[in-house]
C-alpha positions in Angstrom: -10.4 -10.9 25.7 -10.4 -10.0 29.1 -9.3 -6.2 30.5 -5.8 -7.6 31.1 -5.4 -8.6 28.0 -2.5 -6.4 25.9 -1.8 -6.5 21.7 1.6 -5.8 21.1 2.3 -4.7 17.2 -1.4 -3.9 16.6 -2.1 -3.4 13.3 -2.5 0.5 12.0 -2.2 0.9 8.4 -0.6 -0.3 5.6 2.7 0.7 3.6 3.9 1.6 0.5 5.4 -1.5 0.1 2.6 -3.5 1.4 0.9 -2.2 -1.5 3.1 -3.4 -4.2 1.5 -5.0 -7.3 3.9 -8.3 -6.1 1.4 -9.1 -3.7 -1.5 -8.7 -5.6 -3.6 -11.6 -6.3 -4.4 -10.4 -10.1 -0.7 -9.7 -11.0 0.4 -12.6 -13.4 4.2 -11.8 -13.5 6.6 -9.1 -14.6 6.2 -9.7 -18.6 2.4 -10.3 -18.1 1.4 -7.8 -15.8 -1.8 -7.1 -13.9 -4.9 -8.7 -15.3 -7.4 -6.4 -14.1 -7.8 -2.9 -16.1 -7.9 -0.9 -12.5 -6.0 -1.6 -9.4 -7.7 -3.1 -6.3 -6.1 -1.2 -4.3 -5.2 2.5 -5.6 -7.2 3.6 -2.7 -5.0 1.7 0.1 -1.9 2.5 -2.2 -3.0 6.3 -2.3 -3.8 6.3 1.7 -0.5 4.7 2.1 1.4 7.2 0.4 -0.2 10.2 2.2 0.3 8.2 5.7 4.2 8.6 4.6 4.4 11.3 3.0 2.8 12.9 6.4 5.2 11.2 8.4 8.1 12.3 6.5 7.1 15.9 7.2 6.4 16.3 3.1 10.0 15.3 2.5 9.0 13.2 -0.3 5.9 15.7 -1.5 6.9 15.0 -5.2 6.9 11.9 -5.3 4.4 9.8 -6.2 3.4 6.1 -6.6 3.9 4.5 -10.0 0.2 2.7 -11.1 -0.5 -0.5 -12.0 -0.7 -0.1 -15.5 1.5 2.0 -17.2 
């Protein structure tokens, strides 16, 4: 890439949503579940949720993100 060259929509960090166990490549369905014992990504999922929560000015402080595995 040259100096001219511009990203639009660059990529900065991931959603809530983008971290939903739908996407996952382990998850096997809503009766199955997940078929790992830990989530891949409750780090990216926990990042997430403090990116928004952040953004939201701690509107949403209580909330919090259901796991995997319940």
């Amino acid at each position: 890439m040259g100096n001219n060259t511009r990203i639009y929509d660059r990529f900065e960090w991931w959603s809530v949503a983008d971290c939903s166990c739908e996407y996952c490549a382990h998850y096997r369905g809503k009766k199955r579940g997940c078929s790992l014992d830990a989530c891949a990504v409750e780090d990216i999922r926990q990042e997430a949720l403090r990116r928004e929560q952040t953004a939201d000015n701690g509107a949403t402080a209580g909330s919090e993100v259901v796991p995997c595995r319940a």
